[in-house]
C-alpha positions as CSV (number, residue, x, y, z in Angstrom):
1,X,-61.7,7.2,6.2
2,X,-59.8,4.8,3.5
3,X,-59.1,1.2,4.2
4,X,-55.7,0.2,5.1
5,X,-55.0,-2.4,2.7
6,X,-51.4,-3.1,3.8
7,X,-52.8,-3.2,7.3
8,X,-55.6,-5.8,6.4
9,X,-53.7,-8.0,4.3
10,X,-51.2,-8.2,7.4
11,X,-54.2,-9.3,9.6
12,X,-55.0,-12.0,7.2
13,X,-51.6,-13.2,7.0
14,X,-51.0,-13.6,10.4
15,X,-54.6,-14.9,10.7
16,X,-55.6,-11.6,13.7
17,X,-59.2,-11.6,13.4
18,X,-58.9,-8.5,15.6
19,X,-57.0,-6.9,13.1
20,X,-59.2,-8.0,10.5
21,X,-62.4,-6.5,12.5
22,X,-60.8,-3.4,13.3
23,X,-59.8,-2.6,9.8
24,X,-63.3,-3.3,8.1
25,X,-64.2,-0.2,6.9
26,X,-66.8,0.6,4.1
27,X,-66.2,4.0,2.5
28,X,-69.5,4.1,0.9
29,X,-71.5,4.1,4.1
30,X,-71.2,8.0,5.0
31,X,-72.9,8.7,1.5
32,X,-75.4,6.3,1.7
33,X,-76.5,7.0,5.7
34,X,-76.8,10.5,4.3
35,X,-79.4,9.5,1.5
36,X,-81.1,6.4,3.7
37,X,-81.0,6.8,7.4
38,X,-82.3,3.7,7.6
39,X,-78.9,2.4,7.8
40,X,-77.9,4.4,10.3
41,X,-80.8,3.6,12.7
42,X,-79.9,-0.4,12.0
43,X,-76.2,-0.4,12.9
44,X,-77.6,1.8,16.1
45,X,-79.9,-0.8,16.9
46,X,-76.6,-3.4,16.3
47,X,-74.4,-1.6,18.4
48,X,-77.0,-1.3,21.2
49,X,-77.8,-5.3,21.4
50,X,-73.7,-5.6,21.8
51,X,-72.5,-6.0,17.9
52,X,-68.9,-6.7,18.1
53,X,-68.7,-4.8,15.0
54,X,-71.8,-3.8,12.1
55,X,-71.1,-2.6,8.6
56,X,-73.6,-2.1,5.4
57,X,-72.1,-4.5,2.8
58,X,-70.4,-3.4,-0.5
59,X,-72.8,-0.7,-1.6
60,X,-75.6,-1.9,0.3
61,X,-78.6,-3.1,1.2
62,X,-77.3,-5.3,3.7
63,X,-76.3,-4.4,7.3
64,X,-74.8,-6.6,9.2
65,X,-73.5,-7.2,12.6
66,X,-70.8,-9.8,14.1
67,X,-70.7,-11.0,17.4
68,X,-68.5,-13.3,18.9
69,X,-69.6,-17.2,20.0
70,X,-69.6,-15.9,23.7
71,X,-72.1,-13.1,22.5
72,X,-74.6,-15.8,21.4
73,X,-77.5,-14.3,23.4
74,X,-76.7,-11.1,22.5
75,X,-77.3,-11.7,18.7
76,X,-80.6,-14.1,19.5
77,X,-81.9,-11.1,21.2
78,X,-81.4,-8.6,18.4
79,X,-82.5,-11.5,15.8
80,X,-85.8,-11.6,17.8
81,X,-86.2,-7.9,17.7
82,X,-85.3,-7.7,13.7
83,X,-88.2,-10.0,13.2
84,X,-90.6,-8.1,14.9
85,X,-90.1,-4.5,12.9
86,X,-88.4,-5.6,9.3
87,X,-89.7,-8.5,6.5
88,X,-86.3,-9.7,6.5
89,X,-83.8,-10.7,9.1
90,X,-80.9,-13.7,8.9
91,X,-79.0,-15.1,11.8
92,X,-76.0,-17.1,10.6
93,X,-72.9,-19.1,12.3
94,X,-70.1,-18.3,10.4
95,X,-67.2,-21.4,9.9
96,X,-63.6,-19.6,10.9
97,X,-61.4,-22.8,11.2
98,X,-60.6,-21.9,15.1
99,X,-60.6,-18.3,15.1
100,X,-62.5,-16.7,18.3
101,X,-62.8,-12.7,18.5
């Protein structure tokens, strides 16, 4: 699956953060779960604490999931797990001027 560009750009522009999450797409990620499962298993894991949407960045290492504000305890919970099986494990608030998925 390709991005939609176009479709993207239009989401930005009209400031649709659903938009925006829906077409968030990382080509690279079919190759790489093939070669490190790893990622697979983590967006799993993401998806099953309630991620509002989980991505490997660019062309990795990072995964990363998104939740939104009223999914707060939802991402604590997965945080807490992170931190018990892997080295390394963030938990940001992001600044979005207003915008609420």
């Amino acid at each position: 699956v390709h991005p939609d560009t176009l479709a993207m750009v239009n989401a930005i522009e009209e400031g649709d953060i659903h938009g925006i999450r829906d077409n968030m797409i990382n080509v690279l990620e079919d190759v790489t779960i093939g070669k490190y499962p790893a990622v697979k298993a983590l967006k799993s894991k993401f998806r099953e604490f309630g991620a509002t949407k989980c991505m490997m960045t660019g062309s990795g290492p990072t995964v990363y999931a998104l939740f939104t504000e009223k999914e707060r305890g939802k991402a604590e919970s997965l945080y807490r797990n992170l931190l018990k099986n892997y080295k390394q494990a963030y938990m940001v608030r992001t600044f979005n001027d207003g915008w609420e998925l």
